[in-house]
N, C-alpha and C positions, 0 to 999 in steps of 0.2 A: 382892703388888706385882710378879710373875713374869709377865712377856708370852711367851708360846711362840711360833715358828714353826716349824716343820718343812717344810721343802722335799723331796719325794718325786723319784726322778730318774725318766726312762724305765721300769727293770728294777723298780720296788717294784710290788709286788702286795699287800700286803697293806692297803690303804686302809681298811678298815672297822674294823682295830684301834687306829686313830687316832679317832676318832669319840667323842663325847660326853663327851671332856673340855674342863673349864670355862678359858677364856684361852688357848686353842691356837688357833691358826690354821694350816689344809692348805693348802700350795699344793704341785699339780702339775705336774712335768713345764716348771718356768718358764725362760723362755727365755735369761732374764741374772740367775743364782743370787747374783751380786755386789752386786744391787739389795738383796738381804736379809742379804747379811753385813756390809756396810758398816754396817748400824746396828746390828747386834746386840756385846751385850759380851761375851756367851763363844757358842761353836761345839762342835757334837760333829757329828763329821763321821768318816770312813771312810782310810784311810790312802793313797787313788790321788791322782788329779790334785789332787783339790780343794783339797789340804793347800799347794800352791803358791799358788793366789788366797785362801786363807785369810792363809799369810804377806806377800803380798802387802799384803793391808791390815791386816794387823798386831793381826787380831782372834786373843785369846787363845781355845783349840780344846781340846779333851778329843780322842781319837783315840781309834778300836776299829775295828778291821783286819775284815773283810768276809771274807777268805778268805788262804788261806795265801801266794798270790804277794803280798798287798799287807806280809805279815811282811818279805819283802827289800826293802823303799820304806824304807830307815835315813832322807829327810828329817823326816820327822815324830817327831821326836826334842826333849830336854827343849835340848842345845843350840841347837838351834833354835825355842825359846819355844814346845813343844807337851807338851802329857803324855799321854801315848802307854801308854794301857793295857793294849797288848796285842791279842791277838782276841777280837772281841766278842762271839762267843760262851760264851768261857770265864769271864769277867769277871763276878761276881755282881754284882746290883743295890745291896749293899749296897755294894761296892767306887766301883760310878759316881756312888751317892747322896751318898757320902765326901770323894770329889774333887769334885765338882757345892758341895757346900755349901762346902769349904776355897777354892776358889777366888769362890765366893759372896761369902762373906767377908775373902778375900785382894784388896785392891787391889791393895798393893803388888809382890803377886807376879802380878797381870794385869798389873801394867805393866814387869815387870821381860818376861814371854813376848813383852808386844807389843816391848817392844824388841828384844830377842833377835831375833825374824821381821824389824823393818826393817832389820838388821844384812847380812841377806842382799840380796844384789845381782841380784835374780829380772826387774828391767825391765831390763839392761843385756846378757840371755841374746844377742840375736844380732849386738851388735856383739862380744861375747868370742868366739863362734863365728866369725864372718866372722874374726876378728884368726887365732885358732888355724889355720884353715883357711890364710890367707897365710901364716904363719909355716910352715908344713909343705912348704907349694908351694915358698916361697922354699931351704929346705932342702932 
């Protein structure tokens, strides 16, 4: 009863390791990646930008860091409704199969992450900037 999509960004190369599994759907290179997290109920996603339009809509996310600068990105973090495994490299299959199924089976604790993400104030970013910005000028 599991629908997969997988969204591929620009930099993914390897397309053909995706291929011929049954309920997966490839999409490449899409142009508004939000069209497909809006509907989905869990996300495993990379620890850079994304993790912001993730909380954004408030879709609960598994996280696995791509490379070592994305280890200093502390938003993707469990107070902020993500569970953040680490780099995903290092992370055994057996580790994301664990969390993959606990949150499967965790509503409660989907809906405790999705609250957690709308808790943060991420659409109000450039009126608090423009405010700091006056406040500095004015001082």
């Amino acid at each position: 009863g599991i629908k997969i999509n997988v969204v591929t960004g620009f930099g993914y190369r390897q397309h053909e390791s995706l291929q011929g599994f049954p309920l997966v759907s490839i999409h490449e290179n899409t142009k508004c990646i939000s069209d497909h997290m809006v509907t989905a109920d869990l996300i495993f996603t990379s620890a850079g930008r994304t993790v912001y339009e993730v909380a954004s809509l408030g879709v609960p996310a598994i996280v696995l860091s791509q490379n070592a600068r994305e280890q200093t990105h502390f938003f993707a973090s469990e107070q902020h409704g993500f569970v953040n495994l680490g780099m995903g490299n290092c992370v055994s299959e057996t580790q994301i199969r664990e969390e993959f199924n606990c949150l499967c089976d965790g509503f409660e604790k989907r809906q405790i992450m999705s609250s957690r993400m709308k808790q943060v104030d991420l659409r109000g970013g450039r009126q608090r900037v423009q405010r700091l910005i006056r406040n500095i000028l004015e001082e």
